[in-house]
gemmi code that builds the backbone of each chain (N, CA, C; Angstrom):
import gemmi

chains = {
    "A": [
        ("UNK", (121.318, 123.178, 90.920), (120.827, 121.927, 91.513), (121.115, 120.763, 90.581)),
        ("UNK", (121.332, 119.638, 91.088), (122.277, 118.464, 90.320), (120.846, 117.405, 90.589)),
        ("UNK", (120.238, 116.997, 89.391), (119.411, 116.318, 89.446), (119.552, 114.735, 88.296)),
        ("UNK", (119.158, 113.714, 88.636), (119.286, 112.632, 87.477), (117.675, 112.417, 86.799)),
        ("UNK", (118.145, 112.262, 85.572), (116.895, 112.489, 84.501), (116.517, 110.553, 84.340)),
        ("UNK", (115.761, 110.045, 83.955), (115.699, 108.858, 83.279), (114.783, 108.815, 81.813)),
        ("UNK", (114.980, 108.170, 81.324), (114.143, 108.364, 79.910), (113.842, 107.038, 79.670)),
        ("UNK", (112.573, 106.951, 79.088), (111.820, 105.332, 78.701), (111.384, 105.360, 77.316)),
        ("UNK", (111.246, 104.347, 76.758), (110.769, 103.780, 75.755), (110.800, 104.622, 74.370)),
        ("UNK", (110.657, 105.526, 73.697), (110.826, 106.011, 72.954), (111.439, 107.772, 73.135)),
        ("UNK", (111.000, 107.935, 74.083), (112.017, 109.094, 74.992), (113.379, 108.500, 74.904)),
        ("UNK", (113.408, 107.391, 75.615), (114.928, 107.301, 75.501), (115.747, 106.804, 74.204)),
        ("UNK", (114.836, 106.393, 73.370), (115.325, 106.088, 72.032), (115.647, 107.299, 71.111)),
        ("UNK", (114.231, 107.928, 71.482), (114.769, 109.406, 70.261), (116.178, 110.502, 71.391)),
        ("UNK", (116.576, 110.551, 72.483), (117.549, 111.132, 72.945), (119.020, 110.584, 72.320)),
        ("UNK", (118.390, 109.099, 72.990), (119.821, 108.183, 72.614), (120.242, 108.234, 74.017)),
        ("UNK", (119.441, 108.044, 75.209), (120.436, 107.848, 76.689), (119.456, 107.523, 77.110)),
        ("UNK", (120.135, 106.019, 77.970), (118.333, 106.064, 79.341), (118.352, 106.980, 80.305)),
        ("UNK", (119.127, 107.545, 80.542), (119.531, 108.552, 81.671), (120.765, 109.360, 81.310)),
        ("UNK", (120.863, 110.689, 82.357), (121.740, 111.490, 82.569), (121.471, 112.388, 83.730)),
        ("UNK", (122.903, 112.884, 84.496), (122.736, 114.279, 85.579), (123.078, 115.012, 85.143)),
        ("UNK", (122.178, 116.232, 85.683), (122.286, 117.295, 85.088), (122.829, 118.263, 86.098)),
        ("UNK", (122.835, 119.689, 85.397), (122.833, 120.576, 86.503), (121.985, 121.916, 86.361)),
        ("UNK", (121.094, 121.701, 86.992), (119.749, 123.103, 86.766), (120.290, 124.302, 87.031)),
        ("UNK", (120.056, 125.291, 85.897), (119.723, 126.856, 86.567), (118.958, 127.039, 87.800)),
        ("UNK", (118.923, 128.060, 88.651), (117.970, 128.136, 89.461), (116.192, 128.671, 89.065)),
        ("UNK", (116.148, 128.926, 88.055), (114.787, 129.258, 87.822), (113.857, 127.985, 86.616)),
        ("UNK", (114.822, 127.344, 86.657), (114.188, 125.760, 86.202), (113.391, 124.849, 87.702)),
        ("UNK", (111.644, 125.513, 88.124), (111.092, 124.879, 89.020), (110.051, 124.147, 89.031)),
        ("UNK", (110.115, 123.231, 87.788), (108.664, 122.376, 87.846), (108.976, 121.439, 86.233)),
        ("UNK", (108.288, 120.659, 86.358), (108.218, 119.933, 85.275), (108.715, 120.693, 83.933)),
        ("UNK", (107.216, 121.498, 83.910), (107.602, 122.212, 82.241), (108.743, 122.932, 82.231)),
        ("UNK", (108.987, 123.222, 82.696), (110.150, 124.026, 82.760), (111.694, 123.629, 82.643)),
        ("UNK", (111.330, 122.018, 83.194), (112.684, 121.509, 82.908), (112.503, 120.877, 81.284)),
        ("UNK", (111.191, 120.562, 81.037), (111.061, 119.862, 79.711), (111.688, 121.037, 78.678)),
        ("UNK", (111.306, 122.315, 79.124), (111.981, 123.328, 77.925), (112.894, 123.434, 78.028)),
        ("UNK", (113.369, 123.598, 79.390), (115.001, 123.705, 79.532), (116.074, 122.774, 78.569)),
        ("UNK", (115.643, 121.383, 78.973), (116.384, 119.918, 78.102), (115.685, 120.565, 76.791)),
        ("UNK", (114.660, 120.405, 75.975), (114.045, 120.166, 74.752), (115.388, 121.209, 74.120)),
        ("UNK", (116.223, 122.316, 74.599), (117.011, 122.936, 73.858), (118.656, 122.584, 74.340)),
        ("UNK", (118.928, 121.376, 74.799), (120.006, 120.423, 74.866), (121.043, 119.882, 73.536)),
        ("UNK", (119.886, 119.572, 73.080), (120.525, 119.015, 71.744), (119.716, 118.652, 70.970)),
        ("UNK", (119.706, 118.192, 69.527), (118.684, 118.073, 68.250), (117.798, 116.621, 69.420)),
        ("UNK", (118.147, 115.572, 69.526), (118.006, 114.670, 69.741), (116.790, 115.260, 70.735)),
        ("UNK", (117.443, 115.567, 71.931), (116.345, 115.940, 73.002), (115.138, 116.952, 72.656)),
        ("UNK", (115.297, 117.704, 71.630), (114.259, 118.598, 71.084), (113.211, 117.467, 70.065)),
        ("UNK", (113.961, 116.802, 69.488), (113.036, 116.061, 69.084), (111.911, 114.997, 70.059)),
        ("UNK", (112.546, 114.555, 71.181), (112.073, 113.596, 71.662), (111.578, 114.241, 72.538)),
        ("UNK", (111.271, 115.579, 72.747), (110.330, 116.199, 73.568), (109.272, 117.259, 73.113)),
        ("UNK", (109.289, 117.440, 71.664), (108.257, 118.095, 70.791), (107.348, 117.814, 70.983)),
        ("UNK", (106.708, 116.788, 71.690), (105.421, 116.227, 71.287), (104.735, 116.639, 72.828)),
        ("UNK", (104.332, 117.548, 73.537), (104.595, 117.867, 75.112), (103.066, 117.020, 74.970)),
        ("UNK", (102.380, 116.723, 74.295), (101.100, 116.168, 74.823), (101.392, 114.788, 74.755)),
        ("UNK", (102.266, 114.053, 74.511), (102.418, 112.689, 74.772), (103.175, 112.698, 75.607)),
        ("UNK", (103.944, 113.129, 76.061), (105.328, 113.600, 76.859), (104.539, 113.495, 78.580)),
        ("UNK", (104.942, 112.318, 79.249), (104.949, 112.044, 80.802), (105.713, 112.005, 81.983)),
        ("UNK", (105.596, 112.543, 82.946), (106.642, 112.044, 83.930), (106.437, 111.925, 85.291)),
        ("UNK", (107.532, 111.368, 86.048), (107.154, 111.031, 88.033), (108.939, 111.916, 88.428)),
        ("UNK", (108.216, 112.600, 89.424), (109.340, 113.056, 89.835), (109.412, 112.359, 91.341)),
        ("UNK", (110.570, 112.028, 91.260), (111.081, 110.684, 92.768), (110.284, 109.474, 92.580)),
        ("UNK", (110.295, 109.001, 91.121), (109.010, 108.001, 91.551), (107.442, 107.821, 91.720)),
        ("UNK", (107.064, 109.169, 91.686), (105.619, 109.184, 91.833), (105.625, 110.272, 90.297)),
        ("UNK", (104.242, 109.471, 89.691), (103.505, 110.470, 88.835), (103.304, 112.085, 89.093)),
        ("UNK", (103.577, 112.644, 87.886), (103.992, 114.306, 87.915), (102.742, 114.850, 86.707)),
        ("UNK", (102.608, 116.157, 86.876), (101.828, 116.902, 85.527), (103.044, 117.852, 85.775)),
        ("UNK", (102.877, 118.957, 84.603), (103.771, 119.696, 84.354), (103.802, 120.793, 85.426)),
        ("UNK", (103.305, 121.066, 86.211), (102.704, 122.018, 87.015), (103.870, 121.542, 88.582)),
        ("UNK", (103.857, 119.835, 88.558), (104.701, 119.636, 89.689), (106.408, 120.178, 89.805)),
        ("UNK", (106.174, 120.388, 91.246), (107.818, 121.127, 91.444), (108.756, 120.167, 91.316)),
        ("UNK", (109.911, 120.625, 91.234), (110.949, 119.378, 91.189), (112.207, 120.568, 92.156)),
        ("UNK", (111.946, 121.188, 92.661), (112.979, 121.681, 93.693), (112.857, 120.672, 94.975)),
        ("UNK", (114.254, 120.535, 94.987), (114.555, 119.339, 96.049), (114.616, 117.939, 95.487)),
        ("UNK", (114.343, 117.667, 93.998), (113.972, 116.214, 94.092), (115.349, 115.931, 93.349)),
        ("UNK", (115.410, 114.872, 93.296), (116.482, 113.850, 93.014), (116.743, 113.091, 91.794)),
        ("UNK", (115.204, 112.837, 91.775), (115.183, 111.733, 90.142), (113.753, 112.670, 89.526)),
        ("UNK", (113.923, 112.637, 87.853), (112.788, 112.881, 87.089), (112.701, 111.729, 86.392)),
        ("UNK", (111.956, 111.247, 86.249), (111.462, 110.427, 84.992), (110.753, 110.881, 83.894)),
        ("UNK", (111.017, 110.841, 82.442), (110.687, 111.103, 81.609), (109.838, 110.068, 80.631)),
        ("UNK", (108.567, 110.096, 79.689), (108.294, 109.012, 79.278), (106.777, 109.638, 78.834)),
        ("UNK", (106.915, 108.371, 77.733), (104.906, 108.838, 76.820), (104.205, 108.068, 77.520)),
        ("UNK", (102.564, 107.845, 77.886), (101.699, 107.390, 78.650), (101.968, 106.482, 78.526)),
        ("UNK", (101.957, 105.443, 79.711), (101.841, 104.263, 79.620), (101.138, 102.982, 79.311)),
        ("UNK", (101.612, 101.983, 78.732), (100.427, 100.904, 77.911), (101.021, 99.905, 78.552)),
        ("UNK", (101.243, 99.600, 79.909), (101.114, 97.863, 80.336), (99.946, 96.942, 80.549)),
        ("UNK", (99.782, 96.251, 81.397), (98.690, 95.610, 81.381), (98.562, 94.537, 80.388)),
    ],
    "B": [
        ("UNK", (98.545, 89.229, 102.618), (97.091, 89.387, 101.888), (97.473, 89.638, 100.415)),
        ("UNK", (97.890, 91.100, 100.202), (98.493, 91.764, 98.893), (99.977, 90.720, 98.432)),
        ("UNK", (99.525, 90.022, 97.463), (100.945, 89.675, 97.222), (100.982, 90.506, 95.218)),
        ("UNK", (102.787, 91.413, 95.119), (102.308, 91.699, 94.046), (104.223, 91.335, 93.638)),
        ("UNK", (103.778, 91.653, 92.098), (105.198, 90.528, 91.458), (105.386, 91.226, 90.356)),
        ("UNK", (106.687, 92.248, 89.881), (106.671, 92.175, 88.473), (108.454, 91.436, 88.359)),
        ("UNK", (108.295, 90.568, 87.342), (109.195, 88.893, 86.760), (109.098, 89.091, 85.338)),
        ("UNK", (110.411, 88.667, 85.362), (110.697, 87.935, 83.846), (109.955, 86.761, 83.463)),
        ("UNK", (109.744, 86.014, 84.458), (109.441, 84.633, 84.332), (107.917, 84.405, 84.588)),
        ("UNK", (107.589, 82.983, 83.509), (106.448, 82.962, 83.692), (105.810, 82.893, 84.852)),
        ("UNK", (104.332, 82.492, 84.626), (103.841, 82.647, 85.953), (102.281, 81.528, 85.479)),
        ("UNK", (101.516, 80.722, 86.795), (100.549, 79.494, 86.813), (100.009, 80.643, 87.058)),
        ("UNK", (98.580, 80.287, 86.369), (97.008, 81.197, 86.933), (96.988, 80.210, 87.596)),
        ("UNK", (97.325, 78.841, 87.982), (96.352, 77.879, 88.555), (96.951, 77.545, 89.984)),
        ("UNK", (97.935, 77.895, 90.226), (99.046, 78.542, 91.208), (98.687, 79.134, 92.284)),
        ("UNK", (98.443, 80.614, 91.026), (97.791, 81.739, 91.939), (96.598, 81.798, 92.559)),
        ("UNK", (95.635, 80.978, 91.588), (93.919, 80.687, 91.874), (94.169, 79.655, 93.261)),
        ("UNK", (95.095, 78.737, 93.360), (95.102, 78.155, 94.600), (95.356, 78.802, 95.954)),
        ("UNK", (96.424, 80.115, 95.933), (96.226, 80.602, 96.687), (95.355, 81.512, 97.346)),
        ("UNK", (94.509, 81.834, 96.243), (93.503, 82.772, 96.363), (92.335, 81.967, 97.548)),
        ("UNK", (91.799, 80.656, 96.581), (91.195, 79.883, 97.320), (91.233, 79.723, 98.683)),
        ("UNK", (92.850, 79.127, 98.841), (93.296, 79.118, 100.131), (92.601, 80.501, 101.448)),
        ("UNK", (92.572, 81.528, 100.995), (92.547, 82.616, 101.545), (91.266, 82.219, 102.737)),
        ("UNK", (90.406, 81.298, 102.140), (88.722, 81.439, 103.762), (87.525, 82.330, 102.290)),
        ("UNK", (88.024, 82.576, 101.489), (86.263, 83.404, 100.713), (85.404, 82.685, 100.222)),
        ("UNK", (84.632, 83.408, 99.554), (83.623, 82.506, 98.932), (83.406, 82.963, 97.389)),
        ("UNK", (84.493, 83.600, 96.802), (84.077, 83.975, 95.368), (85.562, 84.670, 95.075)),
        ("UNK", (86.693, 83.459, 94.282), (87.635, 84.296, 93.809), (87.445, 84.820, 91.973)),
        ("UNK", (87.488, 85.963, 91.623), (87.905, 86.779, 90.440), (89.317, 86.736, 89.980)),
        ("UNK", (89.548, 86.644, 88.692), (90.748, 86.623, 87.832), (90.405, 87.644, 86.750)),
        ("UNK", (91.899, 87.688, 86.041), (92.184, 88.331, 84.900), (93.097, 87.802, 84.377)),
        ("UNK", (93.403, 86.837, 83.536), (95.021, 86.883, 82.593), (94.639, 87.939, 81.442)),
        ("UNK", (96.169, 88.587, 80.833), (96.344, 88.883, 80.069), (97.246, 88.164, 79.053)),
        ("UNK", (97.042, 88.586, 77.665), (97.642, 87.549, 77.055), (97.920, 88.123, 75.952)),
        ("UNK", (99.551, 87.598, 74.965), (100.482, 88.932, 73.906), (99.198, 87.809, 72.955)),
        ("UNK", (98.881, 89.305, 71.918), (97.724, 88.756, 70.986), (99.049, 88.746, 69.458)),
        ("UNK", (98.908, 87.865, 68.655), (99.852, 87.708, 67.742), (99.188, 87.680, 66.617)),
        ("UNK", (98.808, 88.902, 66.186), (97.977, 90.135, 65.464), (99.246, 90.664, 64.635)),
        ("UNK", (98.659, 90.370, 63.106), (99.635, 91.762, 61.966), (100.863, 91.272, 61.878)),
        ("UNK", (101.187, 89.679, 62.648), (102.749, 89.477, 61.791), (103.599, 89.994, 63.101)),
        ("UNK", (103.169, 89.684, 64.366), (103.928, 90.063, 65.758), (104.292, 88.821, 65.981)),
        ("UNK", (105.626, 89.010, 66.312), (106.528, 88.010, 66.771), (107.481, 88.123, 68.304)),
        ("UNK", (107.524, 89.656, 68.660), (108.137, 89.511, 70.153), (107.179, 91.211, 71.061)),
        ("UNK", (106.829, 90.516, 72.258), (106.082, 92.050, 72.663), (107.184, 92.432, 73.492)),
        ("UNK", (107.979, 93.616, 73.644), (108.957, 93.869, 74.606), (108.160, 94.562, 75.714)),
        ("UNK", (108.119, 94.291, 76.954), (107.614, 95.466, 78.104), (109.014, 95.843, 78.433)),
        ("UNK", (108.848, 97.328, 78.277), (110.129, 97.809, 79.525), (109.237, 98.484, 80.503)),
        ("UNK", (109.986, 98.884, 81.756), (109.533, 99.596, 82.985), (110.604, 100.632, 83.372)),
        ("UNK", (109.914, 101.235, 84.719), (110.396, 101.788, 85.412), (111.187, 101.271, 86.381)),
        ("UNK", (112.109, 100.748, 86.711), (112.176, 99.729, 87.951), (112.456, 100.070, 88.806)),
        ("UNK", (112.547, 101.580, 89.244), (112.526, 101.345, 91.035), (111.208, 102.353, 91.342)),
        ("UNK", (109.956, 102.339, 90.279), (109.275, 102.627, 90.552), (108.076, 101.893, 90.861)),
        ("UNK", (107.862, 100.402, 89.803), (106.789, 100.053, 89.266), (106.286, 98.774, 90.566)),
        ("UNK", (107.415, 98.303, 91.109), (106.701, 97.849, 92.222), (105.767, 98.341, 93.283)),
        ("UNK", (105.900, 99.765, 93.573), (105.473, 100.788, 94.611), (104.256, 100.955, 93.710)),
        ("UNK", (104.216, 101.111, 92.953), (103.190, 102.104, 92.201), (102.096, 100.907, 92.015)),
        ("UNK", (102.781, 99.641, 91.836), (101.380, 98.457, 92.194), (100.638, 97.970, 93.156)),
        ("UNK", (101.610, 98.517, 94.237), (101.026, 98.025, 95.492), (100.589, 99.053, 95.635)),
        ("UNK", (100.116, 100.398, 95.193), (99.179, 101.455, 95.735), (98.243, 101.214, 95.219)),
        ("UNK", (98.324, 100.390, 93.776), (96.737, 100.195, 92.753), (96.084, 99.101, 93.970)),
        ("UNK", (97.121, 98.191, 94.314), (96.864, 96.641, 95.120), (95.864, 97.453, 96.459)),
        ("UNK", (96.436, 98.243, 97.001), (95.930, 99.086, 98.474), (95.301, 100.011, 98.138)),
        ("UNK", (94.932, 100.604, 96.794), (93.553, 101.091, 96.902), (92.400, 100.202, 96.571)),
        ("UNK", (92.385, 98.972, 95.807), (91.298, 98.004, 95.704), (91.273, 97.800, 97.096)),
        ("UNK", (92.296, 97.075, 97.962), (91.519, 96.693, 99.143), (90.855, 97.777, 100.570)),
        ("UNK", (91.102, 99.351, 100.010), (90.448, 99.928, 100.429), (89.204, 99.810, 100.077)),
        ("UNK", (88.984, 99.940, 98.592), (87.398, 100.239, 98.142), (86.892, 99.197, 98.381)),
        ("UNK", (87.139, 97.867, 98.246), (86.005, 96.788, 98.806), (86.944, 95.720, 99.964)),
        ("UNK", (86.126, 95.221, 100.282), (85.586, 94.151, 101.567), (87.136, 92.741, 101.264)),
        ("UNK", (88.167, 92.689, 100.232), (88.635, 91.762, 99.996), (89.578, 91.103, 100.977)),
        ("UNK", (89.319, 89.505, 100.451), (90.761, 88.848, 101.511), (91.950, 88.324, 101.198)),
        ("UNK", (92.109, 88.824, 99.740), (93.335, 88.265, 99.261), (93.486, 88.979, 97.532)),
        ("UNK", (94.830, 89.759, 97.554), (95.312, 89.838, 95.862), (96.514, 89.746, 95.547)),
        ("UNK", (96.116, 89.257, 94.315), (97.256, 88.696, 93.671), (97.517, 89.823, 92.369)),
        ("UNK", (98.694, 89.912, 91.916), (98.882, 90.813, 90.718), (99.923, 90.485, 90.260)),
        ("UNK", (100.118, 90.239, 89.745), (101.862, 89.634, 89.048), (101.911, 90.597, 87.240)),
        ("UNK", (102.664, 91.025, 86.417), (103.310, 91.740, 85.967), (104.371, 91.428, 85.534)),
        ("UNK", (104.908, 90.894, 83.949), (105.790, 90.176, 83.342), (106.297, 91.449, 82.518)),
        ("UNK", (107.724, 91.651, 82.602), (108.605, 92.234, 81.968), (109.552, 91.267, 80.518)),
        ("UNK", (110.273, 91.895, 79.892), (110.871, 91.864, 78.897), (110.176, 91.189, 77.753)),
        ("UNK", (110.453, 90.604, 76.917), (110.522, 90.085, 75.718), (109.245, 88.723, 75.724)),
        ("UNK", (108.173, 89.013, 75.535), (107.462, 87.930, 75.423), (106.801, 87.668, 73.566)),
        ("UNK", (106.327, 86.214, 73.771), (106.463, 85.421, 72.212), (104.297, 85.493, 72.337)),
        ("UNK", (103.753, 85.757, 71.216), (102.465, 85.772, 70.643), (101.928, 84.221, 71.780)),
        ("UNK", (100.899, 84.434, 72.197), (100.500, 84.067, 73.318), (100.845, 83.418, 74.759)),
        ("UNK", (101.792, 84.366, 74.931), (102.295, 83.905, 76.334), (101.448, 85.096, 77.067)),
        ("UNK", (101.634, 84.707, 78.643), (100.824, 85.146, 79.656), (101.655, 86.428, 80.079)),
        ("UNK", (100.736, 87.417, 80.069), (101.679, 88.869, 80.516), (101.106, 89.370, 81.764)),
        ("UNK", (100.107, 89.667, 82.238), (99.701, 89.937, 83.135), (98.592, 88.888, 83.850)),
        ("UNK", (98.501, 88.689, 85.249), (97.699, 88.357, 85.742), (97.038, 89.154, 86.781)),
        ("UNK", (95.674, 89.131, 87.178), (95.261, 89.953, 88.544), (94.030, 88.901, 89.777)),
        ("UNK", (94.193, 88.618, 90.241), (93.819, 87.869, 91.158), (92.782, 88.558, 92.401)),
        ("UNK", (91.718, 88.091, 92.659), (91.197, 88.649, 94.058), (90.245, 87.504, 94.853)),
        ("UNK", (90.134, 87.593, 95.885), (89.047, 86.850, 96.661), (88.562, 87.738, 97.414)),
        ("UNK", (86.956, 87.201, 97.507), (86.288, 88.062, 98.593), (85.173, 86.892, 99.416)),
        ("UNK", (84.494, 87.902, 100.110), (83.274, 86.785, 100.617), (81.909, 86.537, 99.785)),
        ("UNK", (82.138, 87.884, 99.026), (81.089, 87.495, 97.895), (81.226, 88.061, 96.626)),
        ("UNK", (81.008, 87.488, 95.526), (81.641, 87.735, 93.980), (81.615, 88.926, 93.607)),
        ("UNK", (80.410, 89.708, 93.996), (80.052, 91.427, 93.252), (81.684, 91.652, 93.671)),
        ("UNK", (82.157, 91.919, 94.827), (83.674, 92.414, 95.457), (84.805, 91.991, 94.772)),
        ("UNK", (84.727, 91.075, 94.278), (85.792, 90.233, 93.788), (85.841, 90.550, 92.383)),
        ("UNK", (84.805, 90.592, 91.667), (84.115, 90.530, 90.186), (85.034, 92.413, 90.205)),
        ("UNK", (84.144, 93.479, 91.290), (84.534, 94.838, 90.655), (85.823, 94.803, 90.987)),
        ("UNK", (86.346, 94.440, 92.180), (87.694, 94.767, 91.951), (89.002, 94.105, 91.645)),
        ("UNK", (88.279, 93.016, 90.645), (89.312, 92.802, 89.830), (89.183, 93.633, 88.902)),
        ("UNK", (88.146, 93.885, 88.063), (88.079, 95.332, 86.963), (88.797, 96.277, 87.212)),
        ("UNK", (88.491, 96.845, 88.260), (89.137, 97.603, 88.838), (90.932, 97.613, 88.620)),
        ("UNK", (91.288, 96.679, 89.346), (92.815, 96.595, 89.351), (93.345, 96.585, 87.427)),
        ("UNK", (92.818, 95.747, 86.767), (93.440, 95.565, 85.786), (93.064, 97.163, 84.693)),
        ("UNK", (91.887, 97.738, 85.323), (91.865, 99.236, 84.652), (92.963, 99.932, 84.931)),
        ("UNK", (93.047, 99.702, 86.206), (93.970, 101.115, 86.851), (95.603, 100.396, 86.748)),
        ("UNK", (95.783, 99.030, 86.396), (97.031, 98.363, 85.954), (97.503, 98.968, 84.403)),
        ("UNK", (96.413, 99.639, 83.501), (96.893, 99.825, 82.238), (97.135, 101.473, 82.076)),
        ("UNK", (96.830, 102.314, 83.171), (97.200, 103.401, 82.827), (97.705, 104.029, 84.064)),
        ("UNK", (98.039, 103.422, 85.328), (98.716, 104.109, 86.465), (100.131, 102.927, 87.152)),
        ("UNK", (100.468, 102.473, 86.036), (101.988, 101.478, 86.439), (102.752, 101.797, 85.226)),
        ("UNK", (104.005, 102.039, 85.690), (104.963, 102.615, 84.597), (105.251, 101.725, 83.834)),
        ("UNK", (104.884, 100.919, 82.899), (105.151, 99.529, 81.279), (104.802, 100.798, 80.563)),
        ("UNK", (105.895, 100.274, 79.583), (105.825, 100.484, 78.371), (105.665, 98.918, 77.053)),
        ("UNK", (104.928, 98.835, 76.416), (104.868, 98.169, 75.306), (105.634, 98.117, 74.026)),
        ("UNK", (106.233, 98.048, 73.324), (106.908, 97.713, 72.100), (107.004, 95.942, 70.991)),
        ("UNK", (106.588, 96.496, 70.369), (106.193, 95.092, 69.568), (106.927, 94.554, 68.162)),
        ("UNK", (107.590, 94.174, 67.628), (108.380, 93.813, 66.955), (107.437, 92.582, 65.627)),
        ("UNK", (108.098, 93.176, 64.177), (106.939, 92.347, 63.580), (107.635, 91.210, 63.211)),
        ("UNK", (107.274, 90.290, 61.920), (107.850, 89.683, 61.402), (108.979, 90.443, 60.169)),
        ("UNK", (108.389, 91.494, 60.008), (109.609, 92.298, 58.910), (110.587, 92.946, 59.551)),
        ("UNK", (110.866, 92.782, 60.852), (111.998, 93.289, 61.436), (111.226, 94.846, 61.996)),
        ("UNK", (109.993, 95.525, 61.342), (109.785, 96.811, 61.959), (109.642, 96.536, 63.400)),
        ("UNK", (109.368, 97.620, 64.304), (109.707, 98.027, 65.634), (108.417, 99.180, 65.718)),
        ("UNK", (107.432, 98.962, 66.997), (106.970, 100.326, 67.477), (106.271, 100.308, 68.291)),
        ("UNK", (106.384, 101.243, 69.418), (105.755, 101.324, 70.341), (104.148, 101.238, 70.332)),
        ("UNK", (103.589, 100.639, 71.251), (102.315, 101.118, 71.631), (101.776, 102.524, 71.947)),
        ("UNK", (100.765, 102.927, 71.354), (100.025, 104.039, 71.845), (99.373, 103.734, 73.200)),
        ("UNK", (99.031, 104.317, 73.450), (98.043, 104.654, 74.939), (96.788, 104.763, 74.259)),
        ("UNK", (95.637, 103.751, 74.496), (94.708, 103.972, 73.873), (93.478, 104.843, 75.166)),
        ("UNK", (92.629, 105.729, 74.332), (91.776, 106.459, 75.140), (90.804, 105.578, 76.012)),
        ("UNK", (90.281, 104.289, 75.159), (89.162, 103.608, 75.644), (89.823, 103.147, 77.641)),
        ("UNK", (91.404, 103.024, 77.070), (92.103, 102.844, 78.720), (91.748, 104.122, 79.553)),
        ("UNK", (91.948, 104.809, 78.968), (91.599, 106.191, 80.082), (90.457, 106.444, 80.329)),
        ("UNK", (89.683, 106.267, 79.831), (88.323, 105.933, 80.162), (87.470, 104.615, 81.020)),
        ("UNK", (88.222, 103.479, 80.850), (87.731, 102.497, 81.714), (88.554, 102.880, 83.126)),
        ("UNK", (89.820, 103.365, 82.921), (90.019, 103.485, 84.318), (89.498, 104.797, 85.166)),
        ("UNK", (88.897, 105.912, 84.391), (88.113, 107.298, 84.936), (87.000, 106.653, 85.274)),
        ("UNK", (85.965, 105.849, 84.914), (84.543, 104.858, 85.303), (84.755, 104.755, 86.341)),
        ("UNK", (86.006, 104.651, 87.242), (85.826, 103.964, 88.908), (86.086, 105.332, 89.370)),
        ("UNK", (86.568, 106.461, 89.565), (86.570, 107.756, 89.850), (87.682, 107.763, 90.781)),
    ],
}
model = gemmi.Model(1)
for chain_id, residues in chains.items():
    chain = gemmi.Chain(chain_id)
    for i, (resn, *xyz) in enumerate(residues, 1):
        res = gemmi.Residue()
        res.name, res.seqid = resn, gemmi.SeqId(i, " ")
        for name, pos in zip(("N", "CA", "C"), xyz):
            atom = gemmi.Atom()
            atom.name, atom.element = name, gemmi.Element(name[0])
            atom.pos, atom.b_iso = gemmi.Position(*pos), 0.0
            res.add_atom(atom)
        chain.add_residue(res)
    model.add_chain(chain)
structure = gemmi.Structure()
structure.add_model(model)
structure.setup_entities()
């Protein structure tokens, strides 16, 4: 499955990409699973995903926990909690 | 009713308070936010999500005007590069009577700091760089409304 990743703010700084597509194994089906999958990509992505308790994401756009599926979806977003406001 | 905005560009509270007025209530509520220029800060960067963070405001925007009685909000949301007291966020409401207006502006600007995709980054005067944490006291004012 061919999915596009996005990465924010210090996610995408410690990777070094705001984004990339990928292409999933088939038994990569939910959040965590893709976070372990990438975290063993490259030094960069292992680093910038070590931290799984700061570590956030929306899959299609909507807010995700690690537990959410991502079969079928299109976009992940990657990213540490957010501080706007 | 819901009008919501995230801009580069500044933005009038006194603007927005007119339209609020405009709306027929009897008690409009505000919020500005504002870059605090604390420790030798010289630029606050917001980045976002952007084809998320509009959607994701107008659900904070449409669940306030579920939970109370309101006739008008405003929310606006400033991206990129802002200078030690410029205006970053605003939140706007009218109702027919203040308690409505008063909670759910709280409301919005709780659930504005921990359910809209910004990120913070702050830049000092020594050239360092670093993100904002997520502070708990946020996750907690916005768990208070349930």
């Amino acid at each position: 499955m061919e999915l596009d990743l996005l990465y924010f703010a210090w996610v995408r700084e410690r990777i070094g990409l705001d984004g990339e597509r990928v292409t999933l194994p088939p038994d990569v089906i939910d959040v965590a699973g893709l976070v372990a999958w990438l975290a063993q990509r490259s030094d960069g992505h292992g680093e910038a995903l070590a931290d799984r308790g700061r570590l956030r994401a929306a899959v299609d756009q909507r807010f995700a926990t690690p537990d959410t599926s991502i079969i079928g979806a299109r976009e992940v977003a990657l990213f540490p909690p957010v501080t706007g406001g | 009713m819901i009008d919501v905005r995230v801009q580069m560009e500044r933005f009038d509270p006194g603007v927005e308070l007119a339209h609020l007025e405009a709306a027929g209530g009897g008690g409009v509520a505000s919020f500005t936010g504002i870059v605090r220029g604390e420790g030798g800060l010289v630029e606050l960067l917001l980045e976002h999500h952007p084809s998320m963070t509009q959607a994701a405001m107008e659900e904070i925007a449409a669940e306030a005007a579920r939970r109370w009685p309101l006739l008008g909000i405003r929310l606006i949301h400033r991206i990129g590069g802002l200078a030690p007291g410029e205006r970053i966020v605003f939140v706007g409401t009218v109702a027919r009577h203040r308690g409505d207006a008063l909670d759910a502006c709280a409301f919005l600007i709780d659930w504005l700091k921990t359910a809209a995709p910004f990120w913070k980054r702050e830049r000092f005067a020594d050239g360092q760089c670093r993100w904002v944490d997520a502070r708990e006291e946020d996750g907690q004012a916005a768990a208070r409304w349930g």
